[in-house]
C-alpha angles and dihedrals in degrees: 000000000000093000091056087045085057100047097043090055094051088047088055087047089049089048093051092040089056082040101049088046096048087054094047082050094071092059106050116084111184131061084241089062091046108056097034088059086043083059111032109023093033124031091029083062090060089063101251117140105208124038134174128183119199134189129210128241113196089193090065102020091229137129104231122195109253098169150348157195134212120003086357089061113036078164140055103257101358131103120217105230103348112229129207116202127212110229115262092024128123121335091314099048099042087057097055095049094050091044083228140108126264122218114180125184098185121020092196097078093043109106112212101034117148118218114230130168113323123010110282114192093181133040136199110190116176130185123237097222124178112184088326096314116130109233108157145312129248104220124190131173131193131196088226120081117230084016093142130078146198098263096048092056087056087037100055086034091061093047086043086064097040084052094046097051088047096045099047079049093052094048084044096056087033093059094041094059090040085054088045092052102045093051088049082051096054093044090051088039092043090049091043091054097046088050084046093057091045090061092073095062101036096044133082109200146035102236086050088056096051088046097052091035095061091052090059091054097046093060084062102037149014088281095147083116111052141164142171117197126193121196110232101241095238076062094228096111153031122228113193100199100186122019133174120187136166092203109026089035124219114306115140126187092055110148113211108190109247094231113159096189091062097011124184111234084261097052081045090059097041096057088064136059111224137072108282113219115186130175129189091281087046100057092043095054092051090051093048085046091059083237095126143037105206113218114198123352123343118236136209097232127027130185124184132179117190122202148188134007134228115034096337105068128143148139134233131201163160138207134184120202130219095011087297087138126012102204116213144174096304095051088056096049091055092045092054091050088052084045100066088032080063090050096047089049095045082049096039096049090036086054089049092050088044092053092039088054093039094052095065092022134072109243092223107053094013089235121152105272141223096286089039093049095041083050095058098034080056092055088038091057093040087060099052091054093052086046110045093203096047112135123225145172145171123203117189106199113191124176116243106217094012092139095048091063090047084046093050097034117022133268090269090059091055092048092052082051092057093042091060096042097053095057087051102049087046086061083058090062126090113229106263094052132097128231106195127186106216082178139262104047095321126120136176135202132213110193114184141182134021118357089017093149107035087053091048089074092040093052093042089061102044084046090054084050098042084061086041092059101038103059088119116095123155093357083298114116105217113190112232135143134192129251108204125197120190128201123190122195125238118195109262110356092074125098126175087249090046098053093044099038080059104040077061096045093047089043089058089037086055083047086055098051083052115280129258088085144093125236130188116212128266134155096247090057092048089058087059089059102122114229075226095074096043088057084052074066100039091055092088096050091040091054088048100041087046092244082144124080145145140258120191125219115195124237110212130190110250086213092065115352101247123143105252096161139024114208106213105220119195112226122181120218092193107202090234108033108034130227118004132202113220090237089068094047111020089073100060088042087054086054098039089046093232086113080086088060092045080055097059090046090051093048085048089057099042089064099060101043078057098056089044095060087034082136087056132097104193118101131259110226115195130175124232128191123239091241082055098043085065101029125122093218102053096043082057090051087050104051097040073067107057089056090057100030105023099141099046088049089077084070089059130099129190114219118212138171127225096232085058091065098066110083103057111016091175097049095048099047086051092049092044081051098053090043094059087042082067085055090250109141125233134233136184115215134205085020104197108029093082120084100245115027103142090054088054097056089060096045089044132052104224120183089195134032110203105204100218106242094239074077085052108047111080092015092129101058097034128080101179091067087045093050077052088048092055103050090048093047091050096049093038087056088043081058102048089244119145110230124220122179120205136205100043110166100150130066091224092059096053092049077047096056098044089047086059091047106260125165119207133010128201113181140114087281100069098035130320111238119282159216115264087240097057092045093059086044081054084046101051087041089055087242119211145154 
């Protein structure tokens, strides 16, 4: 009877101990709560010593220690060597596999038991189960063997459901608010950073977007300390541009050298490329390491984000002091989105100040430009005509040979020309004036104020010294010199366009005295002013409008008459002045430089004619200038086309003269050599008015000699040119070069020419040149002489 009195009473005990905890239960609401009153409040009520709860991870598949009571736990709410158990391992594991609870009455002759803190000699190990799910074990261990009963398997069992069902809830309700807050999160983060992105464009200046930048991070994150660093792009320095600090205070504009061997936690951040998270120990370590020099005050958490790369680099970041804020991950996600906002903004104000600055400034020197210079010689003339004795005046400078130097040398070394120029002629200027680019190798002057026009010759002629003494660029000596125009206002009689309409007119009038000189506008002078000159200005228009075309002259052999070659001859139809002969043009564009623009056209031409006749057999002659044989441009035109028209370039023959051959005898026999290498013949034209043709057969390999026609007129009656025929013919064939003579007008010249031996003729007599249509209407009559 005692004994039933006894167990009924511990049953009771058992029963208020599940209750008790069943009510506790309702009022815990994390999963911390949870498992440490399941450990301390609950289980330690039954009478057992030791007790461990785990909780499963399904990720791992592991049972990791939550919580404890007795050796596991020397410390209120602390586990001593927190264990995590595979599933299926030792008495735990083995519980939570099988989903069943483990009494073991000796835990010596149980083989997989896994030795914790203290002896244990028994073991009770019962699964957390919640409609099947596997949530956790409660493990206890006693020193004792055969320590556990009956009734504290169904004791702890029943608390082991209860816990289940509460802690499942927990994670449940845990996860819910997580997932609220983290979607709360993404709707404020998602309206900051649009707001962010909208800063760039409502905002109009750099130090206003900081500021406003850093009050929409503050409403996401600890932001109450708050800096943004550029590297200075020489990389010597740091700029911090905006800085807010509780402890260092405001000041922006602070430079912190950018020194690697002893770098400031910014630079230390800055030499990498990844966000930088550092909390208290961190920091520490770096400083014992010697890895870091703190500037300021150290805080206890740092987060930096660096961005950028180029000339746009910087860094942004917060920091909290004496554990006030402890940054994590998602700090440091958000950084890195205002991160590359700040970039965006740098690149995007920087973009606005470049275009700002290019729009009134030549991208090259950096001088004011045409609409920056018309702007202040507005002002300039507003202002004389408000002072009657305001003195102005407008200097146009313009480089004589300038293309010469980008033909011979490339168009980098011209623009370093110009570059250098540039900073010297500025040190020729007084302060108030005004040294403009308009482009090419043009630029104009604005002198302003008292003495104007005293100071414009004096300037022009430092400025025509200052060319003289800089030819050196890159140890190589170019030859240029300097044509000055000088335009003075008169009140009253002076518009903008008129000053600047005679500064030009003065500058080519200088040009047409020789060059080298400065010339200050009159009226005598302008008349002077070539129409010559004015059609050096009308070429680009004419190339763009189409003033410019071609007529073709056959070539026919002297042995038959066929047609064996077509010459290619540039006429000009100026819009003004009619049709032009090249010799009243091709002379001024010599002297400008564009006749290496008229050869492109020409070899431009010159390809489609080709794919026209494709059918065709005859050769295309074409002429090309001795600035085009050696240019850079043209040898780029030509051998784009000999990727796309390889096989019709071997009908095309290249017409030089031997004057054009002088400058550069190098270049010119490196460019003749390329060009055979593309399978285009080569002719030399006018052959016997230059001083040295024979020594130029023999330095140069010519497929065609062209006999110049003063050694064709008069031929019939003279001995004495066909005894000089005869003699080039002769070496010409010795050589294995073709002849053709020029110029034939008179039967009896062409008999006279076959009789010598030859080849080929090309003259009036034969046909004048013609229109492309006429010679397809030649070509389908089987034309020949």
């Amino acid at each position: 009877m005692a004994d039933a009195n006894i167990s009924l009473e511990r049953q009771l005990h058992n029963l208020r101990i599940v209750s008790d905890f069943a009510i506790g239960m309702l009022s815990l609401t994390s999963l911390e709560q949870v498992v440490w009153f399941l450990a301390r409040d609950v289980i330690a009520k039954i009478g057992f010593s030791d007790v461990v709860v785990y909780l499963y991870e399904p990720d791992t598949k592991t049972l990791v220690q939550k919580a404890a009571f007795g050796l596991k736990s020397p410390e209120a709410y602390t586990i001593l060597d927190p264990k995590a158990i595979p599933l299926g391992q030792g008495v735990v594991g083995k519980a939570a596999e099988s989903r069943c609870a483990q009494l073991i009455a000796d835990t010596r002759t149980y083989p997989g038991y896994i030795h914790d803190v203290g002896a244990g000699l028994s073991e009770l190990a019962v699964p957390m189960l919640s409609a099947g799910q596997l949530v956790g074990v409660i493990d206890s261990e006693h020193p004792e063997t055969n320590f556990y009963t009956q009734d504290h398997l169904e004791t702890v069992s029943a608390v082991a459901s209860i816990a289940a069902t509460k802690i499942i809830q927990t994670q449940t309700v845990t996860s819910l608010q997580l997932a609220i807050e983290d979607l709360e999160y993404s709707s404020k983060i998602q309206t900051v950073l649009f707001e962010m992105a909208e800063l760039i464009f409502h905002t109009d200046s750099l130090p206003e977007f900081y500021r406003l930048m850093h009050r929409s991070i503050s409403r996401l994150t600890f932001s109450k300390n708050f800096y943004v660093a550029l590297l200075d792009p020489s990389n010597a320095q740091v700029i911090i541009p905006y800085r807010v600090d509780q402890r260092d205070g405001d000041e922006t504009g602070e430079i912190i050298p950018f020194d690697l061997d002893k770098p400031s936690l910014t630079a230390f951040a800055l030499a990498g490329t990844e966000p930088l998270l550092l909390c208290s120990e961190d920091l520490q370590q770096l400083i014992e390491g010697n890895k870091i020099e703190v500037l300021g005050t150290l805080p206890t958490s740092w987060l930096g984000v660096p961005f950028g790369e180029g000339a746009v680099r910087g860094l942004v970041a917060v920091q909290s002091y004496d554990g006030g804020y402890d940054f994590g991950p998602k700090d440091k996600q958000l950084l890195m989105y205002v991160s590359k906002h700040i970039r965006n903004a740098i690149e995007r104000f920087q973009s606005r100040v470049d275009l700002n600055f290019l729009a009134l400034h030549d991208p090259l020197t950096h001088l004011p430009n045409r609409n920056l210079f018309a702007d202040r010689l507005g002002q300039a003339v507003a202002k004389a005509e408000r002072d009657e004795g305001y003195e102005l005046a407008v200097m146009y400078l313009d480089l004589d040979h300038f293309k010469r130097v980008n033909d011979t040398h490339g168009h980098a070394m011209g623009d370093k020309l110009l570059m250098q120029l540039a900073g010297a002629l500025a040190g020729c200027m007084r302060k108030m004036d005004t040294l403009a680019r308009f482009g090419g190798d043009e630029f104009a002057v604005l002198l302003e104020g008292p003495e104007s026009w005293q100071a414009a010759r004096r300037v022009g002629a430092d400025m025509i010294n200052v060319v003289r003494n800089n030819q050196i660029i890159d140890d190589v000596r170019v030859n240029v010199s300097a044509s000055i125009g000088v335009s003075l206002y008169q009140s009253g009689q002076s518009s903008i366009e008129r000053l600047m309409s005679e500064a030009d007119e003065a500058m080519y009038q200088a040009k047409l005295l020789g060059r080298d000189q400065i010339q200050v506008y009159s009226t005598a002078g302008a008349q002077k002013y070539s129409a010559t000159h004015r059609l050096d200005r009308d070429f680009k228009r004419a190339i763009a409008q189409g003033e410019f075309y071609l007529v073709l002259q056959p070539v026919v052999s002297l042995d038959g008459g066929q047609m064996v070659a077509v010459e290619a001859l540039v006429r000009w139809n100026h819009a003004d002045h009619g049709e032009l002969s090249p010799a009243s043009f091709i002379s001024d564009l010599e002297k400008s430089g564009q006749i290496v623009d008229l050869d492109i056209w020409v070899f431009g031409q010159a390809l489609l004619l080709l794919k026209k006749f494709q059918s065709q057999t005859f050769v295309l002659n074409i002429n090309i200038s001795g600035q085009g044989l050696i240019n850079a441009d043209l040898l780029k035109v030509v051998r784009k086309a000999r990727q796309i028209h390889g096989d019709q370039l071997s009908r095309l023959c290249v017409e030089v003269t031997e004057s054009s051959l002088v400058d550069d005898v190098e270049l010119a026999q490196s460019a003749l050599r390329e060009l055979q290498s593309f399978n285009i013949s080569l002719a030399i034209d006018d052959f016997g008015t230059g001083y040295s043709s024979l020594s130029y057969l023999h330095k140069f390999s010519f497929d065609r000699l062209k006999i110049d026609r003063a050694f064709i007129v008069g031929l019939e009656t003279s001995q004495e040119k066909a005894v000089i025929l005869n003699t080039i013919v002769s070496l010409a064939r010795a050589l294995g070069i073709q002849t053709v003579a020029e110029g034939i007008e008179e039967i009896k010249q062409f008999e006279l020419l076959a009789e010598l031996g030859c080849d080929f003729g090309q003259g009036f007599l034969m046909s004048r040149p013609v229109a492309q249509n006429v010679l397809v209407k030649m070509l389908a009559d089987d034309w020949r002489y």
